[in-house]
KOLPA-226268 format. One line per field, with one value per residue (C-alpha): x, y, z. Coordinates in pm, 1 decimal, decimal comma, always signed. Layout:
# KOLPA-226268
c1	X	... .
c2	Y	... .
c3	Z	... .
END
This chain:
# KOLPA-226268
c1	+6482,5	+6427,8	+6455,2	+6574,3	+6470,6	+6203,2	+6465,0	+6603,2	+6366,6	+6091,9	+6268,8	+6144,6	+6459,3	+6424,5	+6753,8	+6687,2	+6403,9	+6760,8	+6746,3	+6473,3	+6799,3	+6825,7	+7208,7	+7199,8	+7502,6	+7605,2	+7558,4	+7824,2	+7704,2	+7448,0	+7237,8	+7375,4	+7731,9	+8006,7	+8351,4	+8743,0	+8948,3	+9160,3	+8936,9	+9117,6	+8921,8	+9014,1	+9006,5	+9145,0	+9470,0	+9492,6	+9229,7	+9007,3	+9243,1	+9381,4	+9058,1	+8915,8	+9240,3	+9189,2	+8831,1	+8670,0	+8994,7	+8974,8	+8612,7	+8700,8	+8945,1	+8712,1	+8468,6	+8800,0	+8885,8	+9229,9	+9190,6	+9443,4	+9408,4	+9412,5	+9472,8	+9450,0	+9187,8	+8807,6	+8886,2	+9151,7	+8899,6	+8596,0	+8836,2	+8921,9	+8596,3	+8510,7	+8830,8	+8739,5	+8370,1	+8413,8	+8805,6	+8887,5	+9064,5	+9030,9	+9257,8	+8963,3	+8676,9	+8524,9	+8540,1	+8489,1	+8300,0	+8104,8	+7736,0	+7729,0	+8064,5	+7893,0	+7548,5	+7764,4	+7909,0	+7612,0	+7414,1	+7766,1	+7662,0	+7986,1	+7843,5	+7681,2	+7373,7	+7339,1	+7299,5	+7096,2	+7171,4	+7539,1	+7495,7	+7305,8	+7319,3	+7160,4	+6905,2	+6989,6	+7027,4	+6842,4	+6567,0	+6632,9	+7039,4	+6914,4	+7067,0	+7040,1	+7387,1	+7585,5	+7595,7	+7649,9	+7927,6	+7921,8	+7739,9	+7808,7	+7745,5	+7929,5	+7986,7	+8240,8	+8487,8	+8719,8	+9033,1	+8882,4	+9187,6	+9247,0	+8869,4	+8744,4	+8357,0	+8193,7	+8099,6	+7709,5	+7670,6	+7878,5	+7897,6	+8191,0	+8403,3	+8401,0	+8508,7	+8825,8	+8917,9	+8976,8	+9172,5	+9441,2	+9310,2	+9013,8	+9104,5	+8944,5	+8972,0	+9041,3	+8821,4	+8544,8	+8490,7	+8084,1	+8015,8	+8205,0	+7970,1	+7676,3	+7726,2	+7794,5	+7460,2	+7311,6	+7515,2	+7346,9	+7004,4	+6962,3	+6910,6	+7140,2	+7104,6	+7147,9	+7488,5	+7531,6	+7503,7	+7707,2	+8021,8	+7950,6	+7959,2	+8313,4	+8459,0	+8379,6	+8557,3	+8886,6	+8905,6	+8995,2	+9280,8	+9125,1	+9423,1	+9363,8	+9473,9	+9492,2	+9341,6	+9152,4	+9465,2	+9660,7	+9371,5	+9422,3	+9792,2	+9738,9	+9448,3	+9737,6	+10024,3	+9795,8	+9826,5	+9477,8	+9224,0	+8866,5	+8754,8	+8424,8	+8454,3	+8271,2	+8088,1	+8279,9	+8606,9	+8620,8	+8495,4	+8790,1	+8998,7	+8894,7	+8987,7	+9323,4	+9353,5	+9338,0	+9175,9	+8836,5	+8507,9	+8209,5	+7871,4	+7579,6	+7534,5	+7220,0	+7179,2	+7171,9	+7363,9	+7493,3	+7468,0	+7718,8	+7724,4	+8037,5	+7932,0	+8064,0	+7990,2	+8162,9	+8274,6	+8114,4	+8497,6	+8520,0	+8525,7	+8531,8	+8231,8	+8104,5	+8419,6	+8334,9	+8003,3	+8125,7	+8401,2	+8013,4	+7865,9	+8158,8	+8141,3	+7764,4	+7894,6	+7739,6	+8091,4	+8223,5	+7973,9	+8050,1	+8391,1	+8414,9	+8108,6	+8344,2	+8679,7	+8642,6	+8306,0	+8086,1	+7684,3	+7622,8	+7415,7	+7267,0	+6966,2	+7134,9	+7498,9	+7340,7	+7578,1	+7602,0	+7370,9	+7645,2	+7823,2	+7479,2	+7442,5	+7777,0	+7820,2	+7432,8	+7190,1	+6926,2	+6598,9	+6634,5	+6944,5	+6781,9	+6517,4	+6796,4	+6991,4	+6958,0	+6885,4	+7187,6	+7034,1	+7274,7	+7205,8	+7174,8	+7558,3	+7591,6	+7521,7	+7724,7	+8024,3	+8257,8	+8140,6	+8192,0	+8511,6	+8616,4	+8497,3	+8738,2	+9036,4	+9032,9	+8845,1	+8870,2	+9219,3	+9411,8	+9617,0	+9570,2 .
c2	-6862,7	-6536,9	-6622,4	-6337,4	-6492,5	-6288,8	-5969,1	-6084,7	-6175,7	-5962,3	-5615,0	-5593,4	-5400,2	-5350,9	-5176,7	-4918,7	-4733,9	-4629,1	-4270,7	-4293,0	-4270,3	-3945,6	-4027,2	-3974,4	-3847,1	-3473,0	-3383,3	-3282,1	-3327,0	-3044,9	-3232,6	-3360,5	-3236,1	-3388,6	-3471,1	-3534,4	-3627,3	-3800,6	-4044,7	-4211,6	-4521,6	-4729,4	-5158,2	-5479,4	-5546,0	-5917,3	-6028,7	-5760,0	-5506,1	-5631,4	-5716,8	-5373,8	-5243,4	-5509,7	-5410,8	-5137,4	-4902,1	-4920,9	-4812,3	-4545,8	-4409,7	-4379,4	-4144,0	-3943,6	-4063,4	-4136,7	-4390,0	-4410,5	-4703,5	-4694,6	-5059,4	-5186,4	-5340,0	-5235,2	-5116,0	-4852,3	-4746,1	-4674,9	-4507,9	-4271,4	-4215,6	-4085,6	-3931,3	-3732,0	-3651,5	-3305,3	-3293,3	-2975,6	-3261,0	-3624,8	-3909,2	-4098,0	-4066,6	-4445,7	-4669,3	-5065,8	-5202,0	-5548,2	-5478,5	-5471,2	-5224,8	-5021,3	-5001,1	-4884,9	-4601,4	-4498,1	-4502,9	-4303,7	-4017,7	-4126,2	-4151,6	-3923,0	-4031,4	-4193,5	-3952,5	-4124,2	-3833,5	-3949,7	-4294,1	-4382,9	-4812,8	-4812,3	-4852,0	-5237,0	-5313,8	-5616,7	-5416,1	-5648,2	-5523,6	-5149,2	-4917,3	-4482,1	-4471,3	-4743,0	-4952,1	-5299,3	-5426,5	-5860,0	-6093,4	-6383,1	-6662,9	-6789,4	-7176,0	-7467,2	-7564,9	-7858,2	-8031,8	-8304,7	-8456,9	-8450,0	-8477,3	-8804,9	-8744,7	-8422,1	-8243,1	-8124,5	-7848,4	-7627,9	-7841,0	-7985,8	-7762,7	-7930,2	-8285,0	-8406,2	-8525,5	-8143,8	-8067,7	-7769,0	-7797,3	-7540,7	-7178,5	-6863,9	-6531,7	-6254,2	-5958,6	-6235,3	-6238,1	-6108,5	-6319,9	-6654,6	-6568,8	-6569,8	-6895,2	-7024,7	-6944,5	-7083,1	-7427,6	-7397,7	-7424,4	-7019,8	-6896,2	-6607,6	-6359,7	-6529,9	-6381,7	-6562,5	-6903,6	-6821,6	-6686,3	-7060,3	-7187,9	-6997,4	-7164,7	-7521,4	-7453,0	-7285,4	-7617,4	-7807,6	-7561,3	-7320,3	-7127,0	-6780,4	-6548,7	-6165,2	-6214,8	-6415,6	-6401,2	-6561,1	-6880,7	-6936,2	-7000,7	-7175,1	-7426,2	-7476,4	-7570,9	-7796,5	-7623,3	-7620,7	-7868,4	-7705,5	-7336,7	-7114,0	-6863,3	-6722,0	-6918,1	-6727,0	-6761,8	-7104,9	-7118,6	-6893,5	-7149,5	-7411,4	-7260,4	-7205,7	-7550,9	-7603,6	-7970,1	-7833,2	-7828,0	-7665,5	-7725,7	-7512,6	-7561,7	-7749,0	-7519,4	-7257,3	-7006,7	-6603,5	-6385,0	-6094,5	-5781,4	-5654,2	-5302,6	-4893,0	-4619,4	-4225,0	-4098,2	-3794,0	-3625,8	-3675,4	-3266,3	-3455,4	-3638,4	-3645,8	-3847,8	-4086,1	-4135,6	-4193,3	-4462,4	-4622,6	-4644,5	-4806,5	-5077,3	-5137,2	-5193,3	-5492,1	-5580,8	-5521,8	-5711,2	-6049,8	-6010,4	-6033,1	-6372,8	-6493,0	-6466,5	-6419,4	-6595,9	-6339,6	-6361,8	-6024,4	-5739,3	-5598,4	-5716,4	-5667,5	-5907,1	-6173,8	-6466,4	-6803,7	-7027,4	-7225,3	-6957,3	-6821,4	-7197,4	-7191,2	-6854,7	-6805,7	-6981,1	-7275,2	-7160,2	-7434,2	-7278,3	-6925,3	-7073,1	-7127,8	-6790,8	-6630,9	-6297,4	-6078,0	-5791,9	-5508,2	-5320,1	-5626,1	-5624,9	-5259,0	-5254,5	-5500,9	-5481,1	-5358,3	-5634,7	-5905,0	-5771,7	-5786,1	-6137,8	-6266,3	-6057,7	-6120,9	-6467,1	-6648,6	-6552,4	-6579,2	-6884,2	-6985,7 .
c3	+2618,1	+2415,5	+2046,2	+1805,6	+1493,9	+1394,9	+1464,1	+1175,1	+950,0	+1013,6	+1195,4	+1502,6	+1552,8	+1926,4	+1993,1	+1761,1	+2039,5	+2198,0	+2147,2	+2421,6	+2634,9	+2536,0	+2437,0	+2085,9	+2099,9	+1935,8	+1605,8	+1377,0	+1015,2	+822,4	+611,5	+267,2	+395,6	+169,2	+248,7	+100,1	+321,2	+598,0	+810,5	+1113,5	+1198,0	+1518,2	+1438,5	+1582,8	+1372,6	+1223,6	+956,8	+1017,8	+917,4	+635,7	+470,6	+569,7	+395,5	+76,1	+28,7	+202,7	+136,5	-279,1	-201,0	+7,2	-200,4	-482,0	-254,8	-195,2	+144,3	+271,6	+535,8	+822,8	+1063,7	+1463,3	+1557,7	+1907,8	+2160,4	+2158,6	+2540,2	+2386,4	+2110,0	+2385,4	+2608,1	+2343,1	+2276,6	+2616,5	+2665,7	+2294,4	+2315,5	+2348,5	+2276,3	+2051,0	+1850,2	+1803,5	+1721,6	+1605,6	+1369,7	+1310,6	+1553,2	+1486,9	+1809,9	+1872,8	+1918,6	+2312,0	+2317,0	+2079,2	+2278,0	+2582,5	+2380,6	+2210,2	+2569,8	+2748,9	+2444,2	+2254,6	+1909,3	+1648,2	+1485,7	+1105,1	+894,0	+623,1	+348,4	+362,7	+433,0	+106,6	+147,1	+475,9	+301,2	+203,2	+590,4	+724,9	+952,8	+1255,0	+1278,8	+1177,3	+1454,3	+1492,5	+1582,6	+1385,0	+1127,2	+1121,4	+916,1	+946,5	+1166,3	+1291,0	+1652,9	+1920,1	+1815,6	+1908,0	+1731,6	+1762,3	+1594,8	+1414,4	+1431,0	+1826,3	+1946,8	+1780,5	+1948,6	+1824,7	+2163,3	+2101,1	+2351,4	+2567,8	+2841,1	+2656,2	+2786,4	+3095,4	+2967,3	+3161,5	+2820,7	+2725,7	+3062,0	+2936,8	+2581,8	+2540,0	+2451,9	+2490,6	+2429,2	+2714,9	+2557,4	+2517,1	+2926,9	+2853,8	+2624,9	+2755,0	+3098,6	+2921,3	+2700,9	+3073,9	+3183,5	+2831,9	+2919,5	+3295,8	+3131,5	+3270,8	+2906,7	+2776,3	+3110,9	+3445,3	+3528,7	+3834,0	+3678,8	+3400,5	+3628,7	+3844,0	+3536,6	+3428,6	+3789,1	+3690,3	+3351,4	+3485,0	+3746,6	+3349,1	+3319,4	+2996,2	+2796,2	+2759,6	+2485,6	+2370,2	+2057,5	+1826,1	+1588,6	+1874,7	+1925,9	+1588,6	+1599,0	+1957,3	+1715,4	+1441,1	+1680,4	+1853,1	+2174,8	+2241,1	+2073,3	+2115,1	+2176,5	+2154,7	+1891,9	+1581,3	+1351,7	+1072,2	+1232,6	+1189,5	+831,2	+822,2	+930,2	+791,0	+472,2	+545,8	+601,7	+922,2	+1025,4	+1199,2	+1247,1	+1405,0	+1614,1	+1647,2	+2107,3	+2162,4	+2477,1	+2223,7	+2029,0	+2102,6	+1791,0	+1712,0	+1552,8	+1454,4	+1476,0	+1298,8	+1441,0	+1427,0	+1730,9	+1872,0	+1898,9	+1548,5	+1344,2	+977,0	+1059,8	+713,8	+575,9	+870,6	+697,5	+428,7	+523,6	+713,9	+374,1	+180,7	+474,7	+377,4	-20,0	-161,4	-300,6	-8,0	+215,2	-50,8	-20,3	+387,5	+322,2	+71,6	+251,9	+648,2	+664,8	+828,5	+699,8	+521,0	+726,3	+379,1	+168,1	-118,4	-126,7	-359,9	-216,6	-444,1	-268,6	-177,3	+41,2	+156,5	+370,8	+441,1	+631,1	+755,5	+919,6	+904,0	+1029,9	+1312,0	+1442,0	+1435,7	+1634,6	+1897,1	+1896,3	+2215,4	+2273,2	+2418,7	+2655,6	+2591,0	+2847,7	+3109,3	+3031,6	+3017,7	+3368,8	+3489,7	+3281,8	+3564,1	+3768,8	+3500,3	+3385,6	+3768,1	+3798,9	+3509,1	+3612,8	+3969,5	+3943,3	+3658,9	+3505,9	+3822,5	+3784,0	+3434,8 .
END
């Protein structure tokens, strides 16, 4: 398997030889250019929004932005982003992608490039997650996580999922389809990029009757009404839950672990592309980076947060389990998106 630890602690920061692509996307910003104003920026609604709203927004307002949110799915944000790449005027300035989505747009020429004059605390990124054409706001990994109070064994690896015991009682999320294939292929023994395997993989789990939903949001409330007793989500997710009360718990897979990004980025549509900078760098706050550890569970993306320990080992990770993170080849997925995407609609979903 292809181990991203030292990404992360040391910053390799392989994704960021991108602009090799030649995609950087078109620039809209003169150096040093300052802005005050109305920034549109496109997010999933739920959680997210709200705490974007609770404590990137007071920051935001202080750098004289007014901040208007766009919510909806990541596949209505990226289509507006191609639709507006060259649009005389866009609906959307930021857009709030997961790492692979992101890479996509940044390779289709979608995004404009940092602009490290306006975006002052990039400088605090960790060098592994350090990108040319986004920055990343909270990080987290694909874990399981069961009612503690419906599955009495704690399941150890993803192979769980295809316990008869859990027949109709795993969830998962629809926009998830990438990812769920290639935890598949980690539970097949393939490592993190044997598409095949992980789709086989995806069969054997729909034949124990998976519930699918339209949102994270929506698993949540399917885990509290004890519709569904065990899902794969984000590590920070379920810290999230488990704070609200909810009777859960979490393992790190044995067969190994799928990091996540949750990524910014302004679109290349965007004509107030400074303000979008701007909205980047409040994001990248220190106070703002604690308050997302502290409330939605997501491991900061900045040097600089200064967790309590005890929140630090709560919402990162043990050197052991960084050990086991697989690597996630964006453009592996890139490539085969359509395919994959094709494979869950016509495939998997069909009768669930």
């Amino acid at each position: 398997m292809r181990l991203i630890r030292r990404r992360f602690i040391q910053g390799a920061g392989a994704i960021a030889l991108a602009p090799a692509l030649g995609l950087a996307g078109r620039p809209a910003l003169a150096a040093g250019e300052a802005c005050s104003g109305r920034v549109v920026v496109g997010t999933w609604g739920g959680d997210y929004q709200r705490l974007l709203q609770e404590n990137i927004d007071p920051l935001a307002k202080a750098a004289q932005l007014e901040v208007v949110y766009d919510v909806g799915a990541a596949l209505t944000r990226q289509t507006k982003m191609r639709a507006e790449r060259n649009a005389r005027r866009a609906t959307l300035d930021v857009s709030l992608l997961r790492d692979n989505d992101m890479y996509q747009m940044f390779a289709e020429g979608t995004t404009q490039a940092i602009d490290k004059a306006l975006v002052p605390n990039l400088k605090h990124v960790l060098p592994g997650l350090s990108r040319s054409y986004a920055v990343p706001h909270i990080f987290s990994a694909l874990v399981l996580v069961y009612d503690t109070e419906k599955v009495k064994t704690a399941p150890t690896g993803l192979a769980a999922l295809l316990d008869a015991s859990l027949a109709g009682r795993v969830g998962v999320v629809d926009d998830q389809y990438d990812y769920l294939t290639l935890a598949g292929s980690l539970a097949s023994g393939k490592g993190a990029s044997d598409l095949a395997a992980g789709q086989n993989f995806l069969r054997e789990f729909k034949n124990n009757k998976p519930k699918v939903y339209p949102s994270v949001d929506a698993l949540a409330s399917a885990l509290k009404s004890g519709e569904i007793w065990a899902t794969v989500t984000w590590k920070a997710r379920a810290l999230q839950w488990k704070k609200a009360g909810l009777p859960l718990a979490f393992v790190f897979p044995r067969e190994g672990a799928l990091p996540a990004t949750f990524e910014a980025a302004v679109a290349a549509g965007s004509r107030v592309g400074a303000c979008g900078m701007g909205y980047l760098n409040a994001m990248l706050d220190a106070r703002a980076q604690r308050a997302f550890a502290e409330t939605m569970g997501y491991a900061p993306t900045v040097a600089n947060a200064e967790l309590p320990p005890s929140l630090a080992e709560s919402v990162g990770f043990s050197r052991a389990e960084l050990d086991r993170l697989a690597q996630v080849d964006f453009e592996l997925l890139m490539k085969n998106k359509a395919a994959l995407l094709a494979f869950w609609t016509k495939d998997f979903r069909v009768g669930l």
